[in-house]
DOLOSE-714072 format. One record per residue (C-alpha): residue number from 1; residue in one letter; z, y, x. Coordinates in steps of 0.05 Angstrom, whole numbers, plus 5000, padded with zeros to 4 digits. Layout:
 seq type   pz   py   px
 NUM    a    Z    Y    X
...
//
This chain:
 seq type   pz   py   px
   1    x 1657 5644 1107
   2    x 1613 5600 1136
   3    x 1621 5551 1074
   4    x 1602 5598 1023
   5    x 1530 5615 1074
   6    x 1519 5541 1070
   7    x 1531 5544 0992
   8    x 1469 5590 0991
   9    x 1433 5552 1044
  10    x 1435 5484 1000
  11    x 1407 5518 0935
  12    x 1335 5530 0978
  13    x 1339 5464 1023
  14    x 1381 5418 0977
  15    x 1312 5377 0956
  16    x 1285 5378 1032
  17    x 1355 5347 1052
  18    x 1352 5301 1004
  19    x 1285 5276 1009
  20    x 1305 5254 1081
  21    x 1342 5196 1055
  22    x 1304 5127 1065
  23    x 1287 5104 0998
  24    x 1312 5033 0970
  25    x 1366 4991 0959
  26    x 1392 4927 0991
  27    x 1395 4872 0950
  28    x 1463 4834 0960
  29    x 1500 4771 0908
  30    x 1562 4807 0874
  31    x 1623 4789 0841
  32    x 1640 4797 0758
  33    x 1699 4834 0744
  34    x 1747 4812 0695
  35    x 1726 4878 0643
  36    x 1656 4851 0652
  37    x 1624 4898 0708
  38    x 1590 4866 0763
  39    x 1616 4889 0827
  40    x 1566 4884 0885
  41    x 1580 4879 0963
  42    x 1516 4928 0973
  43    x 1520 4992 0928
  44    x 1477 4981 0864
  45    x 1484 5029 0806
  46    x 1538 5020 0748
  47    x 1532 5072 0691
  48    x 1586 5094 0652
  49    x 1574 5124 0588
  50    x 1623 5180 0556
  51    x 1626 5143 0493
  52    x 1644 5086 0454
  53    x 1634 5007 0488
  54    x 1561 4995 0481
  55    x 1553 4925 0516
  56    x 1526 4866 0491
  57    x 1573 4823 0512
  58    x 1627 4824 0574
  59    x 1605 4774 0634
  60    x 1543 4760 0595
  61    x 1476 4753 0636
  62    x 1431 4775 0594
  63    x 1480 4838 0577
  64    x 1481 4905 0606
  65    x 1517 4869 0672
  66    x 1452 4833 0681
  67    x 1407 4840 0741
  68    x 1352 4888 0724
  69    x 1279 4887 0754
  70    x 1294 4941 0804
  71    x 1357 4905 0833
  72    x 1402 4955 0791
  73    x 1459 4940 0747
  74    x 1481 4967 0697
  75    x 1556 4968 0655
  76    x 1562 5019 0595
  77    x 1626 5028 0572
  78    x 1685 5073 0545
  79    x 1708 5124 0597
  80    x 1757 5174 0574
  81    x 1762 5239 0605
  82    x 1824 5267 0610
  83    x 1867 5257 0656
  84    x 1858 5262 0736
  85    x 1785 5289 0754
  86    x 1775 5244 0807
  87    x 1740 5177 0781
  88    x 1764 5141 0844
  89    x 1828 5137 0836
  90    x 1835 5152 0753
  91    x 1852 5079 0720
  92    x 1842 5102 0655
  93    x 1755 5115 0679
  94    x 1742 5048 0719
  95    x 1769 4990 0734
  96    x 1804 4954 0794
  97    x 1749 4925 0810
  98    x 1699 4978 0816
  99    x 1751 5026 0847
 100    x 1747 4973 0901
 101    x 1679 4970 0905
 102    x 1677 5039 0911
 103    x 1733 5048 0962
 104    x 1690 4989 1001
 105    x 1636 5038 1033
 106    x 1641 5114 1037
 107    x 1560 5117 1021
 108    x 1581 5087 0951
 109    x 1604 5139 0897
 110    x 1601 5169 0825
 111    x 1555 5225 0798
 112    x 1565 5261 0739
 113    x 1505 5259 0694
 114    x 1492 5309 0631
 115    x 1441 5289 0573
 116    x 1437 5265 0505
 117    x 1485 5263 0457
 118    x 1514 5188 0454
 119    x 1514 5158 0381
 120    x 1582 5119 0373
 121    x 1572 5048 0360
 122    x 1625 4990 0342
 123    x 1631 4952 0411
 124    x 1604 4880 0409
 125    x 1657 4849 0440
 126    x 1726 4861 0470
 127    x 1776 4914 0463
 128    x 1766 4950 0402
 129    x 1751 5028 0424
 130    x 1750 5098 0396
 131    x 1684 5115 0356
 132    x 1698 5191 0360
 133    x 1632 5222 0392
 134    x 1638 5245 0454
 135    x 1604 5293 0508
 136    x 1533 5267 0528
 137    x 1568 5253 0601
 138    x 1559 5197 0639
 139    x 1580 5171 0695
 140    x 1538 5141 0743
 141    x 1567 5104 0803
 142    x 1508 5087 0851
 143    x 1501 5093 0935
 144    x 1478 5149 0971
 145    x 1401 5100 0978
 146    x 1395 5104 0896
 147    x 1326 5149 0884
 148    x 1322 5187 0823
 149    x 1261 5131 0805
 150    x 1309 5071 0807
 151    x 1357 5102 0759
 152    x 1304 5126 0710
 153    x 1276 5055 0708
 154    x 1352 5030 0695
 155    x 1352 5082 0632
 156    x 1285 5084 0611
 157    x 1296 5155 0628
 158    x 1232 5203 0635
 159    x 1266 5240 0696
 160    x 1322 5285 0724
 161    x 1344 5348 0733
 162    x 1382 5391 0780
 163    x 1415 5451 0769
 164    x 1460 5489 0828
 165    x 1502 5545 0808
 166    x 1491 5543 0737
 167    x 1419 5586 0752
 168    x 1354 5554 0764
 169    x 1336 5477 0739
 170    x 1282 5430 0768
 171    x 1261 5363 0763
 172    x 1274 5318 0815
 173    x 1213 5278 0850
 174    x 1226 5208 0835
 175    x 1246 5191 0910
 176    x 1300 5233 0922
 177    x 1374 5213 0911
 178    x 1420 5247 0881
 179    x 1488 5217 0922
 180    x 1464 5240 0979
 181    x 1444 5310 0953
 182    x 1516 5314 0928
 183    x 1546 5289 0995
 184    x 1502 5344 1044
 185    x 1520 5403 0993
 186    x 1590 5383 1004
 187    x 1581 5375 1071
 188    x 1556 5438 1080
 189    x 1612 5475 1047
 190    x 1662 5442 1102
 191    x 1680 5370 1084
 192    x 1681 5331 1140
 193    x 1719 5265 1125
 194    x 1669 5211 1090
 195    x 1734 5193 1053
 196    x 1749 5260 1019
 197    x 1672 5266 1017
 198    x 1669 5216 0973
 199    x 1732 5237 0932
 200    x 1705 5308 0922
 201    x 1635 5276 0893
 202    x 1682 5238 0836
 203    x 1714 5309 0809
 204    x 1675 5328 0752
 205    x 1688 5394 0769
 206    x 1638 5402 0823
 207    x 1584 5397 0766
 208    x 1600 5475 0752
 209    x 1563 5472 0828
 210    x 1519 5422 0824
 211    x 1501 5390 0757
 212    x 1444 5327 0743
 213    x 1421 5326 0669
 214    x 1386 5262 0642
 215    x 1336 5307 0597
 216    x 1313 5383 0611
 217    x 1364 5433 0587
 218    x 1335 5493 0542
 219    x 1340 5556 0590
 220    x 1391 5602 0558
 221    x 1363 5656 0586
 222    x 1291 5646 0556
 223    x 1330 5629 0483
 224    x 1366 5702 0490
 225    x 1298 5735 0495
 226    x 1253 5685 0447
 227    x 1241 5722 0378
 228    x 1200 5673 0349
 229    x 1173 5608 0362
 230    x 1128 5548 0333
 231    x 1076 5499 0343
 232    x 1009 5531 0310
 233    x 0939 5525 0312
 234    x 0899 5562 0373
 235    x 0832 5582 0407
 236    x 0831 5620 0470
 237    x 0775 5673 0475
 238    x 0726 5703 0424
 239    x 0670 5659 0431
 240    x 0663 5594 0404
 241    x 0662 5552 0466
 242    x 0733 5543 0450
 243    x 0762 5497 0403
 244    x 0822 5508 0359
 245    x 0882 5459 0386
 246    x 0951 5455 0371
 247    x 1000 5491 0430
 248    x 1073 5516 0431
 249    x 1068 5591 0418
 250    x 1126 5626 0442
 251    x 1136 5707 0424
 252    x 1187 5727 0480
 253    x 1195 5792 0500
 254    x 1133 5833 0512
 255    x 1095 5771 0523
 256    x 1062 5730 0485
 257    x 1067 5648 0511
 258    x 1017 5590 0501
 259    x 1035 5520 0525
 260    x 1013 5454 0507
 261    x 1064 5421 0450
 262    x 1071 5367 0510
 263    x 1088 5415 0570
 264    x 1117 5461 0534
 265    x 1184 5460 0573
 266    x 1144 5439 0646
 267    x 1128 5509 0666
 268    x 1053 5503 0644
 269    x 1038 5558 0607
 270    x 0992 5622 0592
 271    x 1019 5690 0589
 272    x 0992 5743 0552
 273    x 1023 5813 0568
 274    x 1025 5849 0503
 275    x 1037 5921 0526
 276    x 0987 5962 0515
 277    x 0942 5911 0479
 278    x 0921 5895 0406
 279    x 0939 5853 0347
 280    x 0892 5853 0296
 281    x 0878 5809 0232
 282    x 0821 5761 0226
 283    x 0796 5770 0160
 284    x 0751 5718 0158
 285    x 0807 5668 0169
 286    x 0868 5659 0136
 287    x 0934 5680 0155
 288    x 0898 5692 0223
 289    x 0919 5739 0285
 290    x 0875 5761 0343
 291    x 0928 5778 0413
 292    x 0896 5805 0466
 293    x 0935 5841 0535
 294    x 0904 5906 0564
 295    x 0857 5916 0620
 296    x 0788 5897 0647
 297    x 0804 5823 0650
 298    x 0843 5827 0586
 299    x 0855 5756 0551
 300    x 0855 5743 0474
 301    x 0882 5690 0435
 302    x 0879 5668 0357
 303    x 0932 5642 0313
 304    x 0922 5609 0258
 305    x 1000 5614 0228
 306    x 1021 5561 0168
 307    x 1052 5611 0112
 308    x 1037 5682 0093
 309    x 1114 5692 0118
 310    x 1106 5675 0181
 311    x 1039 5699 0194
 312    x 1070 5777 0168
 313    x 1134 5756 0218
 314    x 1092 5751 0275
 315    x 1043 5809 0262
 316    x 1099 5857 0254
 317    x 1140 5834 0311
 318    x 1076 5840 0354
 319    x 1055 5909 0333
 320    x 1124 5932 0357
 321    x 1105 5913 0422
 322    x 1035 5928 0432
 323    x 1043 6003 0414
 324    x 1106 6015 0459
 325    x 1105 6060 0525
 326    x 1157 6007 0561
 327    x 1128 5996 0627
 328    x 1181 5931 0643
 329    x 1151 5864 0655
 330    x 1201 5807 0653
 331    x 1181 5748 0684
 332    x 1241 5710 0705
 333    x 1256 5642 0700
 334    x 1198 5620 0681
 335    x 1171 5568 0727
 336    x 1111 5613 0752
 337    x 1072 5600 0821
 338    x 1028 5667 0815
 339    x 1018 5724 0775
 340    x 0976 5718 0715
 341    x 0916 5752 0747
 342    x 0908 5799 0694
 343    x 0969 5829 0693
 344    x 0949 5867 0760
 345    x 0899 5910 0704
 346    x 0961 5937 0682
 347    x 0973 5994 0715
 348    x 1024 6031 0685
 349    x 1073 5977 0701
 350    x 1145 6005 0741
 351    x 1185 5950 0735
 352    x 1172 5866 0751
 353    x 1221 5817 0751
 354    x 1201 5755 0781
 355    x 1264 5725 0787
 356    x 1277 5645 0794
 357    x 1205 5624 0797
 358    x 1169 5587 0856
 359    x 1125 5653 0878
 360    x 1067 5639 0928
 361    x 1050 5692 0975
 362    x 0973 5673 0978
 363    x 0929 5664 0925
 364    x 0888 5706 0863
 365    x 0964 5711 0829
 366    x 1009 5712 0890
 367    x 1059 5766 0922
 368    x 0999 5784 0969
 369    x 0971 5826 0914
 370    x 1033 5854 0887
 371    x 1010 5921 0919
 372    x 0959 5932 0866
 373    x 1020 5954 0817
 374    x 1013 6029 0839
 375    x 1076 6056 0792
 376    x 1116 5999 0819
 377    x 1181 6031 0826
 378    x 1231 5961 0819
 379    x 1225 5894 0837
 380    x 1254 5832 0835
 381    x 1239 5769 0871
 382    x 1303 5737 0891
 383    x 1310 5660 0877
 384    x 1237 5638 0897
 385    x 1250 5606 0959
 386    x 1205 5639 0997
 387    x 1231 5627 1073
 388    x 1187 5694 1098
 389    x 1194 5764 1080
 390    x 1134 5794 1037
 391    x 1106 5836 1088
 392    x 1058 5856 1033
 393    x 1125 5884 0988
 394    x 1123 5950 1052
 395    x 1061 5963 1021
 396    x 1090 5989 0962
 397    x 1105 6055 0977
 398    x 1133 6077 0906
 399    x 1191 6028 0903
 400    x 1259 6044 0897
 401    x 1291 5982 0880
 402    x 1282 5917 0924
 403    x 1313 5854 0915
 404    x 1299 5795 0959
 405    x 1370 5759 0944
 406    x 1377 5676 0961
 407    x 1297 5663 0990
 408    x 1319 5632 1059
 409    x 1295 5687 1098
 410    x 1309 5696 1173
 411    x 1286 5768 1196
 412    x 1266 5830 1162
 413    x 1195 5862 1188
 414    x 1193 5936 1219
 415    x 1154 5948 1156
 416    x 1205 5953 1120
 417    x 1216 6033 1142
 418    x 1155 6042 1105
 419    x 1190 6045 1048
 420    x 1224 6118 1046
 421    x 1236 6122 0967
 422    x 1278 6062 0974
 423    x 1343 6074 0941
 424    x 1360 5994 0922
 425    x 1361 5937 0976
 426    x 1394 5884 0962
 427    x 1385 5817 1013
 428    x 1439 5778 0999
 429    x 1446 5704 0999
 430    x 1396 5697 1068
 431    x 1401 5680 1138
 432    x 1397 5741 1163
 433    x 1433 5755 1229
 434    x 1403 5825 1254
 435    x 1371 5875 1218
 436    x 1303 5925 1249
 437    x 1311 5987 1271
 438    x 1261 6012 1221
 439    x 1320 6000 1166
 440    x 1354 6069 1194
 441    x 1296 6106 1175
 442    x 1315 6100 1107
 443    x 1342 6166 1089
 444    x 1344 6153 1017
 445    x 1377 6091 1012
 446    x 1449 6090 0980
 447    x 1461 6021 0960
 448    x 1460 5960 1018
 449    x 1462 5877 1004
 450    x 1478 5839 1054
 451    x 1530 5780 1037
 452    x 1530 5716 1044
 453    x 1492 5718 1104
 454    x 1497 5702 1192
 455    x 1527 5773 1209
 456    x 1573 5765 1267
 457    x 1576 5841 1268
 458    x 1567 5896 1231
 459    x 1501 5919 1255
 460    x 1490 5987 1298
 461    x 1434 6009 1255
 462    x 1475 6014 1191
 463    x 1510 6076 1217
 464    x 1434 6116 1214
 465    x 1444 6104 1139
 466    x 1493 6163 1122
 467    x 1468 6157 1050
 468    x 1492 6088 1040
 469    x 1560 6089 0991
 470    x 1555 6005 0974
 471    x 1551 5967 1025
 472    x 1562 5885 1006
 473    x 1577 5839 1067
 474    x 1632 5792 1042
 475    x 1611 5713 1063
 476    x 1587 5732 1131
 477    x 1611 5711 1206
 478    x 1633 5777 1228
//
């Protein structure tokens, strides 16, 4: 149990573990394998690409094998995949050589890296290989030292990305290292031995867990929602002290999404609630649509579309949305920090979900102000690392559904018995180990998460909540 506690612990902390690692690489002479890799005494980084041989000449020094500025080097290659998972010991994906370079130090080892699709190409040299395209894998054998910076230089890469559990994705800060973020979430599940440690981090398996991409994936469940989507001219606001600029617009949901054509997968964008607002034609423009949300601090935006079709698309899709009653806001996965401020002016709002986002508590848009929603009646912040309870969620006394799930927290306030219409409470995926007394005041309160967290016992104050019929504690001590 206490494996699958540490599972949930690693998704919050696995950056802060990581970033512990002293950056660099030592800089040692090496050998040259006989299949052209170069082999070094000190771990460097050899990158194996799931496709066809793609190196400009075996042994050559000016070749991939090459010393690069950064100390790095660098052998692309054919690696097939089937077989054993384990790329120390499989023949077939390296060879003798760097299996013994590998088996040399425990801090040396392989990750499995996800990107762009890899364009077969005759080899230049040796062993004539398959030019059937592959997956965009590759494998990347590197140490434990390797920062995410030294193996985007080795690519010409723009960055990484992480993704744990197949949920949330983030880019890496150039001097973490992704080894050693492998190693400590393996470590935390239970492995022990540096030798099986290091066997595990080979199986391309554990990227179902923990998966590195070379380029940002699109977020699946932002394409589910997207209706439509192009790049079209824009002004914000109805005076002309804006300009008109090209930006990502992005119809998802009930919102309506601005980004800049550069950021537009980064998280930095501007959303514009629909319910309750307007769309209206500007006549004195063609193919031209006004947006603007509801409230006292409501925002507009114009679109300038490129066809009659799509500028009829759009206006119909939009008036479906401004003139509904739904009173859902969906938020999730999303990248957000705050709020959009004027999103508090809608008042008729019952349900937020805020899920997977990096939510402040302070700030004009942050959960400190979340009490302003005066119909709330569900929400949702789990997966925003938040390491402290919202003291400000008690405020809300209209909720009935609470989730907090997987935000490293470590107590639950008295406040919570505030809450008396609470039906919903689901805290799983924490660090919780005890639980307030205020929790039994909870007379309405029929369903209970608590898994995956430090329970040694079944707490006394759970037997005060005779209304309770699910209760969810699987993963704990106890």
């Amino acid at each position: 149990m206490g494996s699958f506690m540490a599972m949930e612990e690693e998704e919050n902390n696995a950056a802060v573990a990581a970033a512990k690692i002293q950056a660099g690489i030592k800089k040692e002479g090496g050998d040259v394998g006989d299949s052209g890799a170069c082999i070094d005494r000190q771990p460097d980084t050899v990158v194996h690409q799931a496709g066809p041989n793609l190196a400009a000449g075996r042994g050559s020094r000016s070749g991939p094998g090459a010393h690069s500025a950064t100390g790095i080097r660098v052998l692309k290659r054919n690696m097939k995949r089937n077989g054993s998972r384990s790329c120390v010991t499989r023949k077939t994906r390296f060879g003798s050589r760097e299996r013994d370079w590998l088996k040399g130090d425990t801090q040396r080892g392989c990750v499995c890296l996800y990107g762009g699709t890899v364009d077969p190409q005759p080899p230049a040299s040796g062993p004539q290989t398959s030019c059937t395209p592959q997956t965009d894998l590759q494998l990347v054998l590197c140490s434990t030292k390797t920062t995410v910076e030294e193996l985007c230089a080795q690519r010409d890469g723009q960055g990484l990305y992480v993704q744990l559990h197949g949920d949330l994705i983030r880019r890496l800060d150039p001097s973490e290292h992704p080894l050693q973020m492998v190693y400590d979430y393996l470590t935390s599940m239970g492995y022990a031995d540096p030798v099986r440690v290091q066997h595990e981090a080979a199986n391309s398996d554990l990227s179902c867990l923990i998966r590195f991409y070379s380029e940002r994936p699109a977020n699946p469940d932002q394409q589910e929602r997207t209706l439509l989507k192009g790049v079209f001219s824009v002004r914000k606001g109805k005076t002309q002290l804006h300009k008109w600029a090209e930006r990502q617009v992005i119809f998802c949901g009930t919102c309506l999404i601005v980004a800049s054509v550069k950021d537009s997968l980064a998280g930095k964008m501007h959303i514009l609630p629909l319910v309750g607002g307007k769309v209206e034609e500007v006549k004195r423009r063609q193919h031209c649509l006004m947006f603007s949300s509801a409230g006292s601090q409501a925002q507009t935006y114009f679109v300038i579309f490129d066809t009659l079709a799509d500028y009829q698309r759009w206006h119909r899709q939009a008036s479906k949305v401004v003139s509904q009653t739904v009173n859902l806001v969906d938020l999730s996965c999303y990248s957000l920090e705050t709020v959009p401020e004027y999103l508090f002016y809608c008042q008729d709002i019952t349900h937020l979900n805020l899920r997977h986002n990096f939510m402040s508590l302070q700030g004009p848009g942050g959960l400190q102000n979340l009490p302003r929603f005066s119909q709330l009646k569900s929400l949702n912040i789990s997966h925003n690392r938040l390491g402290v309870f919202p003291e400000c969620v008690c405020e809300i006394l209209t909720l009935t559904e609470l989730n907090l799930s997987c935000n490293n927290l470590h107590t639950i306030p008295m406040q919570i018995g505030n809450l008396q219409s609470l039906q919903t409470l689901s805290l799983d995926g924490n660090h919780l180990s005890s639980l307030p007394e205020e929790l039994g005041g909870l007379l309405q309160l029929n369903s209970l998460g608590l898994s995956f967290n430090n329970f040694c016992h079944i707490p006394a104050v759970l037997e005060r909540l005779s209304a309770v019929d699910k209760l969810a504690m699987a993963g704990n001590r106890a």
